[in-house]
C-alpha positions in Angstrom: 0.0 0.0 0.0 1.1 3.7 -0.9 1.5 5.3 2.2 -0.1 9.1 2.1 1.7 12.1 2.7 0.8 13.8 6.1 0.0 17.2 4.4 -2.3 15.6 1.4 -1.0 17.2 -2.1 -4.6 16.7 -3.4 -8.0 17.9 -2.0 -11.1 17.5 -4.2 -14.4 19.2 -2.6 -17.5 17.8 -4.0 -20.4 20.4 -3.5 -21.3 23.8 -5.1 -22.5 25.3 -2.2 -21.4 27.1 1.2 -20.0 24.8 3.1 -17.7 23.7 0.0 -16.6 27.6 -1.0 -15.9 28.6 2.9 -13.5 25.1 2.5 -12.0 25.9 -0.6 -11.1 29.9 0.9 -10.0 28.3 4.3 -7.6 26.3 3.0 -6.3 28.6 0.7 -6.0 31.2 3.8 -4.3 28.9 5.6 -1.3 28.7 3.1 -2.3 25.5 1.5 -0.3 25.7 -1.9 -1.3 21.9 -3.3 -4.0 21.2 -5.8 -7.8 22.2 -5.1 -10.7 20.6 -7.0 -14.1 22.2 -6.3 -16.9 20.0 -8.0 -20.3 21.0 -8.3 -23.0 19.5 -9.8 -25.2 22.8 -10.1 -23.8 24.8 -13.1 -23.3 28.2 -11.0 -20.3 28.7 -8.6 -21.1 28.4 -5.1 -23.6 30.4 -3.9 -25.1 31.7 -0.7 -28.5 30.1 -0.1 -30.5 32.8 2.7 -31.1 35.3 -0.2 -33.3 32.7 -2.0 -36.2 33.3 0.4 -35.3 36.8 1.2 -33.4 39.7 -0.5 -33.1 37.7 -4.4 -36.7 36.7 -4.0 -37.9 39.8 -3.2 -35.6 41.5 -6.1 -33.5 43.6 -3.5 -30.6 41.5 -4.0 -28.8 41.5 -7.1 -27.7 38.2 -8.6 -23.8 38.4 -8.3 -24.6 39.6 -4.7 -25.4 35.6 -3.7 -22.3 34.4 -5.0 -19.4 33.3 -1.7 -16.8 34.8 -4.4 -16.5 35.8 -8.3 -15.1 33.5 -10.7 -12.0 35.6 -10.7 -11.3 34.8 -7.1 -10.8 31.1 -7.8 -9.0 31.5 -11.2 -6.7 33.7 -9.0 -6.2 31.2 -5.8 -6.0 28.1 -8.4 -9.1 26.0 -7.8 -9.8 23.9 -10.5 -13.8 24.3 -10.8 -16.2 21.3 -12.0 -19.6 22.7 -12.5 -22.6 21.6 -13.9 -21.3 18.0 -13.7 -22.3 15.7 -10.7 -19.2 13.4 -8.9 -21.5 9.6 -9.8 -19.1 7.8 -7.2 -16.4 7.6 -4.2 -13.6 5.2 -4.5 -12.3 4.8 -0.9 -9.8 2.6 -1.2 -8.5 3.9 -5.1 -8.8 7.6 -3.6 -10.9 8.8 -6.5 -13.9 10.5 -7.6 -15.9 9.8 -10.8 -18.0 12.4 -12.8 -19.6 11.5 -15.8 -16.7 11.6 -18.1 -14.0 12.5 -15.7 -11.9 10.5 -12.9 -10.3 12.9 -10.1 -7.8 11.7 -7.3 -7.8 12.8 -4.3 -5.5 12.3 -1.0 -8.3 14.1 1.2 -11.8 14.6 0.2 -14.8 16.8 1.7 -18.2 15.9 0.7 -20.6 19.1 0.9 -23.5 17.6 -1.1 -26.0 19.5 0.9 -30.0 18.9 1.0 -32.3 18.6 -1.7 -36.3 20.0 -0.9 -38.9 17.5 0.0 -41.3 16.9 -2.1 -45.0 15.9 -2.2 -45.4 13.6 -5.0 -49.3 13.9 -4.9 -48.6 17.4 -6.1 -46.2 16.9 -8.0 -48.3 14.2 -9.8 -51.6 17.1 -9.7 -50.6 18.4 -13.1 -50.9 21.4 -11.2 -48.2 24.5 -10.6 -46.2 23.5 -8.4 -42.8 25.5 -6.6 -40.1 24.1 -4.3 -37.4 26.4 -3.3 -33.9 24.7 -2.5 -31.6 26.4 -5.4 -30.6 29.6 -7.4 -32.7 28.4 -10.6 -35.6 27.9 -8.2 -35.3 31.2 -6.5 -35.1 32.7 -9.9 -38.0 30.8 -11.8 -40.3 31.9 -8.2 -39.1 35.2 -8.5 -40.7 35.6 -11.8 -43.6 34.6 -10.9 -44.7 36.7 -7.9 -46.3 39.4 -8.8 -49.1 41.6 -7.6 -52.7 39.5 -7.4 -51.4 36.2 -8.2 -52.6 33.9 -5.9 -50.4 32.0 -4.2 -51.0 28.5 -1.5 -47.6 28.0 0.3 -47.8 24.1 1.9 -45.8 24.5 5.1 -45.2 27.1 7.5 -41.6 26.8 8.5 -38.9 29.4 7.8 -39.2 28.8 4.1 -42.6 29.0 3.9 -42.8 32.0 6.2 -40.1 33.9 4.4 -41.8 33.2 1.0 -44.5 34.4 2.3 -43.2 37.5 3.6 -41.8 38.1 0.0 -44.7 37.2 -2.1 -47.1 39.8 0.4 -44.6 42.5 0.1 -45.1 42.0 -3.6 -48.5 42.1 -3.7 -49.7 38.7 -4.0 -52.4 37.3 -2.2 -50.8 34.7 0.0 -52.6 31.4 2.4 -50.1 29.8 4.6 -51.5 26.1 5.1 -49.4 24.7 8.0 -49.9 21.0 9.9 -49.5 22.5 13.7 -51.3 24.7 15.5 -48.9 27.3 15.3 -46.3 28.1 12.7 -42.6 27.2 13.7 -44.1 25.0 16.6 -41.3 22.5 16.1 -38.5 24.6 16.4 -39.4 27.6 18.6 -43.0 26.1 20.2 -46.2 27.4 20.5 -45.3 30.4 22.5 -43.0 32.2 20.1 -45.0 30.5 17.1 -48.0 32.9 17.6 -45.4 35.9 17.7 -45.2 34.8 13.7 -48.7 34.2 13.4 -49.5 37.3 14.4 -46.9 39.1 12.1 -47.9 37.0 8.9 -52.0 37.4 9.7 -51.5 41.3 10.8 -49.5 41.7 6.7 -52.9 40.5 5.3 -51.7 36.3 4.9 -54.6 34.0 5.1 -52.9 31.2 7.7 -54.5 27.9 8.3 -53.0 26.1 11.3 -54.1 22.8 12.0 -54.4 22.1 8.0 -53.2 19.8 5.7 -53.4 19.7 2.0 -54.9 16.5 0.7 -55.2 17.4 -3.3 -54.8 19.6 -6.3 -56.4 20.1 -9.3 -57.1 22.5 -12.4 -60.4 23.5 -12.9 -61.3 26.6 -15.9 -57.8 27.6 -15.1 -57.7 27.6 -11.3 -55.8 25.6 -9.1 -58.1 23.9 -6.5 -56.7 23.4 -3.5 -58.2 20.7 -1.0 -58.0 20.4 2.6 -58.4 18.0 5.0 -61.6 20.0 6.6 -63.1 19.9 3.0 -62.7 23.5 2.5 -61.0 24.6 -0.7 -58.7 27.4 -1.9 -58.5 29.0 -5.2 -54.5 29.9 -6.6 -52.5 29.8 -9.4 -49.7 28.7 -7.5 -49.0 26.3 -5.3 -45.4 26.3 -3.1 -44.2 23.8 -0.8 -42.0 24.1 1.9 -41.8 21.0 3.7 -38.1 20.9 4.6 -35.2 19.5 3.5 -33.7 16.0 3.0 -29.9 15.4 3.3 -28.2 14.5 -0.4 -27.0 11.1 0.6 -27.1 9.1 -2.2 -23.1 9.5 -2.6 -22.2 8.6 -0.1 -24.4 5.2 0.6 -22.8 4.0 -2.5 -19.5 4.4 -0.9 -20.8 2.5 2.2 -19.5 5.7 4.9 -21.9 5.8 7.6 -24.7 7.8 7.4 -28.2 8.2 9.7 -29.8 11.3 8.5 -27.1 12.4 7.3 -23.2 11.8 6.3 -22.3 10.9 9.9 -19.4 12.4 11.2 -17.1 12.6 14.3 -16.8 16.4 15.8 -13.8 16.6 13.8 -15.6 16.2 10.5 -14.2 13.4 9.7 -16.5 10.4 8.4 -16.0 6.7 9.0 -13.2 7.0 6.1 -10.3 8.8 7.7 -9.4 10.5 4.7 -12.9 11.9 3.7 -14.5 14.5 5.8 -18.2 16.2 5.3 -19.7 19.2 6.1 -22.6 21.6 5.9 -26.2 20.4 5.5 -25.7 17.1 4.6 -23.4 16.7 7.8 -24.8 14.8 11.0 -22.0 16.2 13.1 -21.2 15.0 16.6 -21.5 18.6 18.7 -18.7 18.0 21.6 -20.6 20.6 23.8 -24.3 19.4 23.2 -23.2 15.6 23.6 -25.4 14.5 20.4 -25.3 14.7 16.9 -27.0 17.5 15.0 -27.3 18.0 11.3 -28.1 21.6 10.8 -29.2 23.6 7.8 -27.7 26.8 8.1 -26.4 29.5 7.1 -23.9 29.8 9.8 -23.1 26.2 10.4 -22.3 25.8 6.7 -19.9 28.4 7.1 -18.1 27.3 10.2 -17.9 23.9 9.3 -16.6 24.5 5.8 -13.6 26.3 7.4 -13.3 23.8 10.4 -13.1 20.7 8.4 -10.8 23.3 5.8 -8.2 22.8 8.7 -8.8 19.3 9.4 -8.1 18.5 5.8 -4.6 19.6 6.6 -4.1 17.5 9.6 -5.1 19.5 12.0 -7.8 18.4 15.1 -10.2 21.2 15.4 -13.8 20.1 16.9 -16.7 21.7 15.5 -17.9 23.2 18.6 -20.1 26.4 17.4 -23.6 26.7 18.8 -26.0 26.2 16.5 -27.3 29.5 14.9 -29.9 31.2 12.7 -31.7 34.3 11.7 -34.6 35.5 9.7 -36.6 38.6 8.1 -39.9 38.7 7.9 -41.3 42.4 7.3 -40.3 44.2 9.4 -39.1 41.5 12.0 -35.8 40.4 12.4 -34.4 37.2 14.5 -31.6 35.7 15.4 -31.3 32.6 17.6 -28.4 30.6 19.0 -28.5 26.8 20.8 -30.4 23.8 20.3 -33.3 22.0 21.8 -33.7 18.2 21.5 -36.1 16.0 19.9 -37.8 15.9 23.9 -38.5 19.5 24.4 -38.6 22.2 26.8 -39.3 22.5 30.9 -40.5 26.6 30.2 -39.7 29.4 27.9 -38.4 33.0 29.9 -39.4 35.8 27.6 -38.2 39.0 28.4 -39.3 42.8 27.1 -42.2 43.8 24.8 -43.6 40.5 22.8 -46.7 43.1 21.4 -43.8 45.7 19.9 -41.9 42.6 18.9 -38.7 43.9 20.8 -38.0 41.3 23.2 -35.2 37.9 24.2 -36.8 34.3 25.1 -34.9 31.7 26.6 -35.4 27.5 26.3 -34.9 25.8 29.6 -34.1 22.2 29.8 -33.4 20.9 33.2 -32.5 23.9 35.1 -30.1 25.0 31.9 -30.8 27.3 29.4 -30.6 25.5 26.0 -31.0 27.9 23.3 -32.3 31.7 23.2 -33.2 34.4 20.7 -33.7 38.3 20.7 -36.2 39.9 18.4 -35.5 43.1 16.8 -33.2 43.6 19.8 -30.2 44.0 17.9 -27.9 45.0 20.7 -28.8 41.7 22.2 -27.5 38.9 20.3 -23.6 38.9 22.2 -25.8 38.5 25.6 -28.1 36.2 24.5 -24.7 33.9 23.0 -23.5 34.2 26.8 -26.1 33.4 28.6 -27.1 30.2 26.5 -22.9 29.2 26.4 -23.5 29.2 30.1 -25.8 27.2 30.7 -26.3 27.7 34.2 -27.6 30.3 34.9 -29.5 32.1 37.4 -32.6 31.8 36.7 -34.5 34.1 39.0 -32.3 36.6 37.7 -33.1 35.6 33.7 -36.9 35.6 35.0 -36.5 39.2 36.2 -36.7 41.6 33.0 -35.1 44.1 35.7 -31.5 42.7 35.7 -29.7 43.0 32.4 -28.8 40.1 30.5 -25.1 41.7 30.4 -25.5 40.6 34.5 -26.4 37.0 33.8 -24.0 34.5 34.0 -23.0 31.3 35.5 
């Protein structure tokens, strides 16, 4: 057997999106000189996905605006870009990746495949108009669309739906919201913060049907009939769902590395082959602080991990420790949250300031620890709220009492 160079002389990244550009710029930061492949199966370079439901949609951002960096920036750092063209298999033990025409070696590979949009098939089977936002060409065929008095149905009232909600009333559609749970968001922020958004959404004029499901589609004399499971029915001429993501897997099953929702991966980044690493959405990372392991579609994680495993790639043992984080904007509300609550839920939820104004902080407690927090429109906020939910334990009188500044709360 060949034995490996320490310091690999080939890294090939195989994914167009966050996670793999914030890889490719960390290594080259970090004074890696040997060869770079980025490969990406989407024929635009790597691109920023938050923008898709927000600024892009709503035509406030500009197209080159959602790109990680221009095409110049890798022509001048020497990554050799594959786009367009989809990496078909993983040979562990040859050390290769095959495209469709093309065979690349590697000495340390990341795989930043990311998630694909879950879809319905009894809609997509409706011969009905259907949406799914996930990519750049989706984004841009939506954008399109929206326009004032068309009708729109969004299926699913998570952040996607939410946010394509907020963009399509801002543009003058008329918009119905129809979501599972009683509340919008239940699953991730509960009932209590979930009416905060069903207030915002039904206060902009969005028709929001909690406690809904759609059960079928059909065109009749050019409208789209929407049925729902209390036998009511809504008229649109375009239906979008938004009913999460799954993890793009497929890869990586063929090359037999462990995955569980997800590529699974140590809090290193590295998967059950020592020599391939993953990162991003389609990452089931173990979180050394959180004791679990979380895959997280963000933003921010894609980020940090793309640079963490960036350094791992060149032999170096940095844990993936980050708190989970996101953000939204919705109107004229704007969110950003930090930690993580589990599958079992919550023992109470500390809000602090003015819910009505929308100007406020809310904490998760699990056990006597606070697990994750948020501030809304609080901008000043977000460095507090980070300490207090690092800590952990905290006082919680003191977190009960809006009195005593966060900036006073510790362990």
């Amino acid at each position: 057997m060949t034995r490996r160079p320490q310091r690999p002389e080939r890294i090939v990244v195989v994914g167009g999106g966050l996670a793999a550009a914030s890889a490719v710029v960390g290594l080259r930061e970090h004074g890696y000189a040997g060869a770079v492949t980025l490969i990406g199966a989407e024929p635009h370079l790597p691109y920023e996905r938050p923008p898709l439901s927000k600024g892009y949609l709503a035509g406030d951002t500009a197209l080159d605006e959602v790109f990680v960096r221009p095409r110049d920036w890798y022509r001048g750092h020497d990554v050799d870009i594959l786009l367009g063209t989809a990496a078909r298999e993983i040979d562990l033990a040859g050390h290769t990746v095959t495209l469709d025409a093309v065979r690349v070696g590697y000495d340390r590979l990341l795989v930043a495949t990311g998630a694909s949009a879950r879809r319905l098939p009894f809609l997509d089977a409706a011969g009905v108009p259907v949406a799914y936002l996930r990519t750049l060409d989706d984004s841009t065929r939506l954008r399109r669309e929206l326009r004032p008095g068309l009708r729109v149905v969004i299926v699913g009232g998570g952040w996607i739906g939410l946010e394509v909600a907020a963009s399509a009333r801002t543009a003058g559609c008329e918009v119905t919201v129809v979501e599972a749970l009683e509340t919008p968001l239940q699953q991730v922020l509960g009932p209590e913060l979930g009416e905060v958004f069903a207030d915002l959404h039904r206060e902009h004029g969005v028709d929001l049907r909690t406690s809904r499901m759609v059960t079928q589609a059909r065109l009749e004399g050019g409208d789209v009939l929407v049925g729902l499971d209390d036998e009511s029915v809504l008229s649109a001429d375009l239906l979008v769902v938004g009913a999460g993501a799954v993890p793009n897997v497929d890869l990586a099953e063929r090359a037999n590395l462990k995955v569980d929702d997800g590529i699974v991966v140590d809090a290193l980044l590295r998967t059950s082959d020592p020599d391939v690493f993953a990162a991003g959405d389609v990452a089931s990372a173990y979180h050394p602080v959180l004791g679990a392991h979380l895959r997280v579609e963000h933003w921010d994680n894609a980020i940090g991990q793309g640079r963490c495993a960036a350094v791992n790639l060149l032999g170096g043992a940095q844990p993936y420790d980050r708190l989970p984080y996101f953000f939204t904007d919705q109107y004229d509300l704007g969110m950003e949250y930090v930690g993580h609550v589990g599958r079992s839920g919550y023992d109470e939820v500390i809000i602090r300031g003015d819910v009505h104004g929308r100007v406020f902080t809310a904490f998760w407690i699990v056990e006597d620890r606070v697990a994750a927090g948020l501030h809304v429109n609080d901008w000043d906020a977000i460095d507090h709220v980070r300490s207090v939910v690092a800590a952990g334990a905290v006082d919680l009188t003191a977190l009960r009492d809006a009195s005593v500044p966060l900036a006073d709360i510790g362990p």
